[in-house]
MARTOR-494505 format. One record per residue (C-alpha): residue number from 1; residue in one letter; x, z, y. Coordinates in Angstrom, 1 decimal, always signed. Layout:
! MARTOR-494505
[r NUM; 'a'; [X; Z; Y]],
...
END
This chain:
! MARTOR-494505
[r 1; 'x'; [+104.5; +133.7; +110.0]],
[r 2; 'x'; [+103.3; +134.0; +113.4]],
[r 3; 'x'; [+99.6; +134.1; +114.4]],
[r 4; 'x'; [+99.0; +130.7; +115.5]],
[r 5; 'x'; [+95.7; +129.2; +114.3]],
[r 6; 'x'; [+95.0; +132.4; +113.0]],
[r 7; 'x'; [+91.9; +134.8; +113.1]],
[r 8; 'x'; [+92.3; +138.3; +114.8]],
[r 9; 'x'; [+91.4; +139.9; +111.4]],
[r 10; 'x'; [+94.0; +137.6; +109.3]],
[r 11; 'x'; [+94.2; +134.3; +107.9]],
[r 12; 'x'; [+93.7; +131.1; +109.4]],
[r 13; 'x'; [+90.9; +130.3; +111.7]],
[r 14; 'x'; [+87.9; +128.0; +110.5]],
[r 15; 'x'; [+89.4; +125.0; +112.1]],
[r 16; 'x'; [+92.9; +125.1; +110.9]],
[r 17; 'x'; [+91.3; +126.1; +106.9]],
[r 18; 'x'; [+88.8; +123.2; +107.5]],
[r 19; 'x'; [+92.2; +120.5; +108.3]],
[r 20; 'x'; [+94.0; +122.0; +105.4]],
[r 21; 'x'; [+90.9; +121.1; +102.9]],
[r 22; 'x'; [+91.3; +117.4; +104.1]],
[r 23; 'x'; [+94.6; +116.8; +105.9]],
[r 24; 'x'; [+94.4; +113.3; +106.3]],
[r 25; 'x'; [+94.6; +112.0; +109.8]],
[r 26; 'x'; [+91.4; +111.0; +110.6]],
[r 27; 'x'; [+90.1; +114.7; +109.4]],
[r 28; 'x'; [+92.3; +115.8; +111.9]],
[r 29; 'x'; [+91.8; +113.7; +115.2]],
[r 30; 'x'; [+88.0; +114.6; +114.4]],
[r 31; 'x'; [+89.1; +118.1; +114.7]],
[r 32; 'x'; [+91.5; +117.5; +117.6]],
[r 33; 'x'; [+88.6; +115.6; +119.9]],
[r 34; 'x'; [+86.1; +118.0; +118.8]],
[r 35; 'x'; [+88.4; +121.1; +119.2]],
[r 36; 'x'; [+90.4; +120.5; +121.9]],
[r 37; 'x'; [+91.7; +123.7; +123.1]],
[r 38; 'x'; [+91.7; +124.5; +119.4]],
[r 39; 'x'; [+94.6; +126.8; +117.7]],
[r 40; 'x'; [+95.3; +123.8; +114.5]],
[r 41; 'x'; [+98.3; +125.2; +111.8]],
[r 42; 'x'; [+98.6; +121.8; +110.2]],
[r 43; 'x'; [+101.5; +122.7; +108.0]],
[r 44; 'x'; [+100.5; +121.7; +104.6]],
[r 45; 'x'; [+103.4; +120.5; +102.3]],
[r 46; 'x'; [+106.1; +122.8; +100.8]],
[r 47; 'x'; [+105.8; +126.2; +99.4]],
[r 48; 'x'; [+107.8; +128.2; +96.9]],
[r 49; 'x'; [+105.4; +126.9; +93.6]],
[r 50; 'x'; [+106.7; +123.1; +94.7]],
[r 51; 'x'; [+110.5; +123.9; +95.6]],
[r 52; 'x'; [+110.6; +125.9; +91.6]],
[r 53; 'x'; [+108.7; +122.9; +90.4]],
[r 54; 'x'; [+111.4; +120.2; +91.9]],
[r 55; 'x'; [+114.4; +122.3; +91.2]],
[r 56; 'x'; [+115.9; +120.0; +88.8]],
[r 57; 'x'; [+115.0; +117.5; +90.7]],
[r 58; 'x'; [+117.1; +118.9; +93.6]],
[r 59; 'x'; [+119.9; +119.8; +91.5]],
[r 60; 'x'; [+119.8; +116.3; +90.1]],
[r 61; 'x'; [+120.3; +114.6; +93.7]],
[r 62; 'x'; [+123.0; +117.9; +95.3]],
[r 63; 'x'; [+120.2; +119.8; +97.0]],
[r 64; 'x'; [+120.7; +123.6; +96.3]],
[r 65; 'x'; [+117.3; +125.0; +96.4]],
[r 66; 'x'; [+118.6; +128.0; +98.0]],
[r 67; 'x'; [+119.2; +125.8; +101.1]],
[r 68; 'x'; [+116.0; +124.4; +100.9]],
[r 69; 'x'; [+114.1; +127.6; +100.6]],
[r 70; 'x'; [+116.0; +128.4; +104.3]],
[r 71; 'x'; [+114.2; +125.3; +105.4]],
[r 72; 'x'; [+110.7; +126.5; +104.2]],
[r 73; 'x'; [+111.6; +130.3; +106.4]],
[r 74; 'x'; [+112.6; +127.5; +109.5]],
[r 75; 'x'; [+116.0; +128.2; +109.9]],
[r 76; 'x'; [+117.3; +126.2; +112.6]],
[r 77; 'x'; [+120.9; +125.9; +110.4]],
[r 78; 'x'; [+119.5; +125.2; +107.8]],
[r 79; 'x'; [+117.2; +122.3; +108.7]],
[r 80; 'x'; [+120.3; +121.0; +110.5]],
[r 81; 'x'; [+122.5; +121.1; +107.1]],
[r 82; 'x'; [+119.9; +119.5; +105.0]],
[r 83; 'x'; [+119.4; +116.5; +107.9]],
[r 84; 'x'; [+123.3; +115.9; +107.7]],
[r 85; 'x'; [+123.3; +116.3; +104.2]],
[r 86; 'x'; [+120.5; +113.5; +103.5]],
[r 87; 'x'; [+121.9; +111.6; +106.2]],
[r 88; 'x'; [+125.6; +111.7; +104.3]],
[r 89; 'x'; [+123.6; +110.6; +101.0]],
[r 90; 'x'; [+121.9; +108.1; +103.2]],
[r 91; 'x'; [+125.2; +106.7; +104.1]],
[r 92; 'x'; [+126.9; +107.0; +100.4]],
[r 93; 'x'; [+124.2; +105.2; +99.1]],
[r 94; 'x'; [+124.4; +102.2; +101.2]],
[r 95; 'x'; [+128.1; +101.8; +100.9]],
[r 96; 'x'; [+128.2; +101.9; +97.2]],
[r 97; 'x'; [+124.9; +99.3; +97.1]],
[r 98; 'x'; [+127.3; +97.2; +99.0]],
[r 99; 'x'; [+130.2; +97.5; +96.5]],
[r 100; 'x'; [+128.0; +96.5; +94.0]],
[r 101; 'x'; [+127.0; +99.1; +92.4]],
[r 102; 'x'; [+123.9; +99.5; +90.8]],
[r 103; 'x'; [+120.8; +101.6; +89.4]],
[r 104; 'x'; [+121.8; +104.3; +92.1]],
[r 105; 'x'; [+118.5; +106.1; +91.6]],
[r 106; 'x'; [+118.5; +106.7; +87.7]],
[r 107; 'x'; [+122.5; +107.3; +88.3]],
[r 108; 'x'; [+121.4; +110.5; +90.3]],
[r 109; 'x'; [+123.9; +108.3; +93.4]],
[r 110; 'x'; [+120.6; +108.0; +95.7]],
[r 111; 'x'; [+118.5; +109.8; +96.8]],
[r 112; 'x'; [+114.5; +108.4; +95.9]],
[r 113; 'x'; [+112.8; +107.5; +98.7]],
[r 114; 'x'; [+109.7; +109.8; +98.1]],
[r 115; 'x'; [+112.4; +112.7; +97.7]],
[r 116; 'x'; [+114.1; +111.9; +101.0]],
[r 117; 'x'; [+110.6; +111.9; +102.8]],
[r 118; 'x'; [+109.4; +115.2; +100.9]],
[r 119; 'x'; [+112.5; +117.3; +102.2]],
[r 120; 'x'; [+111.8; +115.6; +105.9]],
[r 121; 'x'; [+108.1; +116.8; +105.8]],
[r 122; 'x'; [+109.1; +120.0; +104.5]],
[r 123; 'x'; [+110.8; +120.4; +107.2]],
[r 124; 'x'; [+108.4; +120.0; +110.1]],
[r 125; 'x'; [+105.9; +121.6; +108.3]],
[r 126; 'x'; [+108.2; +124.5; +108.4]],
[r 127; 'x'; [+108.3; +124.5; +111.7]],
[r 128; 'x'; [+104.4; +124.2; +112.2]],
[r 129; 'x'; [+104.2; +127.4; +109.4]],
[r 130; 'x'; [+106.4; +129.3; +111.2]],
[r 131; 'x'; [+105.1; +128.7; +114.3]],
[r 132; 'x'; [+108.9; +127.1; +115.4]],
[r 133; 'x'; [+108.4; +123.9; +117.2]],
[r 134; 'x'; [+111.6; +123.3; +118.5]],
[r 135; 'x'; [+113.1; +120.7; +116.7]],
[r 136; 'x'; [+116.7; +120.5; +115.7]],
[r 137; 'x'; [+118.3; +117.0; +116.9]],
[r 138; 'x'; [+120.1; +116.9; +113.7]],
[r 139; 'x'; [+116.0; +116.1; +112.5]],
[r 140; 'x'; [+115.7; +114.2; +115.1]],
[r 141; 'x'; [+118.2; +111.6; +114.5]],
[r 142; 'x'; [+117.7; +111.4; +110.7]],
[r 143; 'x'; [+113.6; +110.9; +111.7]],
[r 144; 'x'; [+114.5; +108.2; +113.7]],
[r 145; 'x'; [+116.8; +106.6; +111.1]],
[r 146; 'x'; [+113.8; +106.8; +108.8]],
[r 147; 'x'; [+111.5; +105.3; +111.2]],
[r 148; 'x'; [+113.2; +102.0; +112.1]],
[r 149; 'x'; [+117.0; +103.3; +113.4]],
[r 150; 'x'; [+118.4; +102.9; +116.8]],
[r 151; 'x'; [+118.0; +99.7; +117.5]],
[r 152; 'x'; [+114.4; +98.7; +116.8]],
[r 153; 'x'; [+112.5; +95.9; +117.8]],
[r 154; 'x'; [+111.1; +96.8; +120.9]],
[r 155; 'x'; [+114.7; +98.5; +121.7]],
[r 156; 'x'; [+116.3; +94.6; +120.8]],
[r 157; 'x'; [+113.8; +92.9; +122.9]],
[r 158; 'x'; [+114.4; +95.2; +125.9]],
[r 159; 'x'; [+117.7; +94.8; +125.7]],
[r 160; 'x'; [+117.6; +91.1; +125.6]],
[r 161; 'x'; [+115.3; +91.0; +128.4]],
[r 162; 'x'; [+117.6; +92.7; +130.2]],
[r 163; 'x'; [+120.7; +90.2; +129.0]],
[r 164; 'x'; [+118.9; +87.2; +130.2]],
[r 165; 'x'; [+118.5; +88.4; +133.8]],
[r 166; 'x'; [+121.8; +89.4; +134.4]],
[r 167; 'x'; [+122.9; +85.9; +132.8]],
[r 168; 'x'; [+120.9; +84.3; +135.2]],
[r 169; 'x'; [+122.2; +86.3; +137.8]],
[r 170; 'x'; [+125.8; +85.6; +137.2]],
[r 171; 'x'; [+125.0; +82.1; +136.4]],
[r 172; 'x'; [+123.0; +81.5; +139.9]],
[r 173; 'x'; [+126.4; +83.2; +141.7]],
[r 174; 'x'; [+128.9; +80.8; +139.8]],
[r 175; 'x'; [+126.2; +78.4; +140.9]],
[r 176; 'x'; [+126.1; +79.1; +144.3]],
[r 177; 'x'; [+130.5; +78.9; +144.4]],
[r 178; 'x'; [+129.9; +75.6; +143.3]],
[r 179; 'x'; [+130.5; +76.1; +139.7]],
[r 180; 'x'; [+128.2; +74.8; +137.0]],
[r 181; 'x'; [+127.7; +77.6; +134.4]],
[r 182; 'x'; [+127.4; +77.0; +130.7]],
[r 183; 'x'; [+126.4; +79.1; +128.0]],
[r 184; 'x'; [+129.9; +79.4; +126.7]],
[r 185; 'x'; [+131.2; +80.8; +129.8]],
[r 186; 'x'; [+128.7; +83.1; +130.2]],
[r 187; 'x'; [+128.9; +84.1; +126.3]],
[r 188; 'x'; [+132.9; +84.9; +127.2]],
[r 189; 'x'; [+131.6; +87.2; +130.4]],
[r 190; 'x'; [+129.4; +89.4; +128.6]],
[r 191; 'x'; [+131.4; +89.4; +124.9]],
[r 192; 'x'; [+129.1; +87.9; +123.2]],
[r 193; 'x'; [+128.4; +84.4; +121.0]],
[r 194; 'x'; [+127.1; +81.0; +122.8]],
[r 195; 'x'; [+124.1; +81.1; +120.1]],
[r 196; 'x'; [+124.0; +84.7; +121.6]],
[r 197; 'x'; [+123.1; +83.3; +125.4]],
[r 198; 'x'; [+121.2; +80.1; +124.2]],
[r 199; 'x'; [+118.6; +83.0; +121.9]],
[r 200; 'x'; [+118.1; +84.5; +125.6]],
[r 201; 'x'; [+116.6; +81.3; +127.4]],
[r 202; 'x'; [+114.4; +79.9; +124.3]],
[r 203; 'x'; [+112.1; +77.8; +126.3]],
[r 204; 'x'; [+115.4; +76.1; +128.1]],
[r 205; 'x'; [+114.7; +77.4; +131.8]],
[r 206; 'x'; [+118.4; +78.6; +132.0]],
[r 207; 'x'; [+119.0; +75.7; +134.4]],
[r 208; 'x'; [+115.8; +75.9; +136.3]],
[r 209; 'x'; [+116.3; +80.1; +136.5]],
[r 210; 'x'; [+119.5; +79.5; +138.0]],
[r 211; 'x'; [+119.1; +76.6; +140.5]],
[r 212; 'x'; [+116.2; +79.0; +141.8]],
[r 213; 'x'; [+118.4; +82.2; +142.0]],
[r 214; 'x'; [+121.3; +80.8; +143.2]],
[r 215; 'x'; [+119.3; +79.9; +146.9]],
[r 216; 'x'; [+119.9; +83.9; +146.6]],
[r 217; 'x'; [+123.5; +83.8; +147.0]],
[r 218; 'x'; [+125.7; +82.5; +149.6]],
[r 219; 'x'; [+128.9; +80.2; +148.9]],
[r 220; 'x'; [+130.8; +83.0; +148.1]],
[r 221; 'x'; [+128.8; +84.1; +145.6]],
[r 222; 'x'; [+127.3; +87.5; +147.6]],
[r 223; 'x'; [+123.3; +87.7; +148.3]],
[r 224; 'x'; [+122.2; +86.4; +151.2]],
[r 225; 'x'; [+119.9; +88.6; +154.0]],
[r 226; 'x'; [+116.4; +88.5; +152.8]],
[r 227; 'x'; [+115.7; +87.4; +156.2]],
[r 228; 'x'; [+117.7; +83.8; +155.4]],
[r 229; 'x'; [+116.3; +83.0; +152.1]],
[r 230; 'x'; [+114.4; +80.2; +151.9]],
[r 231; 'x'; [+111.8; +78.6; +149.4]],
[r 232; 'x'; [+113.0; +79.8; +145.6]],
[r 233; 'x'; [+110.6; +82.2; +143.9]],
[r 234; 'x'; [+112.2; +85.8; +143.4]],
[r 235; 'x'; [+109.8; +86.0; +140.2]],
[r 236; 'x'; [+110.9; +84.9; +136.9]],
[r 237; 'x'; [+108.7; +84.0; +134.2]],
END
C-alpha cells in the first residue's frame, strides 16, 4: 500500500483510523467538512479473512477466489474480468428468469444481490487501499447498470424534452408549407409510435406550439430573418 492517509512513522493517520471506527457516511462528511485538506483512506470492506470466509460461497456462484484476491492487490485486469464476469451472470440470469425458470439463487444460476454488491465494493475499496483511483470502465459500466442503467429517469425525460421540440419544429415547418401535421405523421418521421408523439405534448399544446413556431418559418418551410418575425413567442412552456 501506498502512504496515503498515512502517518510518517506508519499506519494510518488519526483521521482516516477515526472514519474506519465508524464508516458510515455521516461520520465521514463530519470528517470531510472538518478536515478538509485532510489525507482520508476510506477503504474498509474486503481483506483476505473475508475472501477465505466466502470461498464457497464464491465457488458456489463461478468466482475463483484467486481472481478475486487480484482485485483486493487492484489489478487493473483483474477488476476488469470480474466486472465482465458479473455482468455475463447479470445477463444469464435475466434470460433464464425470462424462460421461466425459477429459484435461480438457491440453484447457484444467480448471483445474490448482496454478493453482487460485496465484489463491487471490494473493488473500489481496492482501489482506495491501494492508493489506485483510476477506475476501469469495465467498473464503470457494471456501476452504472447497478445504479439504474443507461437510460434512467432523468436520462428519459431529457430525451423526451428534447423529442418534443424538434416535433414541434418539424410540425411548425409542415405548418408553415401549408400542411397540417398530425401525430401519426410526425410518429412515421422520427420512427416512433403515435402514443409515442401524443406522451410528448401531455397538456395538448401540440397545436398551439406549432401555430406559434410556424410564424418562424417561411412558405417554404426555411426560418425566416429574425429581423421579419413578427408577434409569436420564441419561448415554449
Amino acid at each position: 500500500m501506498e502512504n496515503y492517509g498515512s502517518d510518517d512513522d506508519g499506519g494510518f493517520n488519526a483521521i482516516s483510523r477515526a472514519y474506519k471506527r465508524d464508516p458510515t457516511i455521516d461520520h465521514y462528511l463530519r470528517l470531510r467538512r472538518e478536515n478538509s485538506d485532510a489525507e482520508i483512506e476510506v477503504a474498509v470492506i474486503g481483506g483476505m479473512e473475508q475472501l477465505f470466509y466466502l470461498e464457497p460461497e464464491l465457488k458456489k456462484y463461478g468466482f475463483e477466489p484467486e481472481l478475486v484476491a487480484s482485485v483486493m492487490d487492484a489489478d487493473p485486469e483483474a477488476i476488469s474480468e470480474l466486472a465482465l464476469l458479473i455482468m455475463q451472470k447479470l445477463i444469464e440470469a435475466k434470460q433464464l428468469s425470462k424462460s421461466g425458470e425459477t429459484h435461480l439463487i438457491r440453484r447457484g444460476l444467480a448471483v445474490p444481490d448482496k454478493l453482487v454488491n460485496w465484489l463491487v465494493t471490494c473493488m473500489l475499496d481496492a482501489l482506495s487501499w491501494n492508493d489506485n483511483l483510476h477506475i476501469p470502465r469495465d467498473l464503470i459500466v457494471l456501476i452504472r447498470e447497478r445504479l439504474g442503467g443507461s437510460n434512467p429517469e432523468y436520462e428519459q425525460g431529457s430525451r423526451a424534452h428534447e423529442m418534443r421540440w424538434r416535433a414541434i419544429m418539424v410540425g411548425a415547418q409542415l405548418k408553415a408549407q401549408g400542411i397540417e401535421p398530425s401525430f401519426r405523421m410526425l410518429a412515421k418521421a422520427f420512427d416512433v409510435a403515435p402514443s409515442t408523439v401524443m406522451r410528448w405534448f401531455p397538456n395538448d399544446d401540440f397545436e398551439k406550439e406549432v401555430e406559434a413556431w410556424s410564424k418562424t418559418f417561411d412558405e417554404e418551410g426555411k426560418p425566416r430573418p429574425i429581423l421579419d418575425l413578427r408577434g409569436p413567442s420564441l419561448h415554449t412552456k
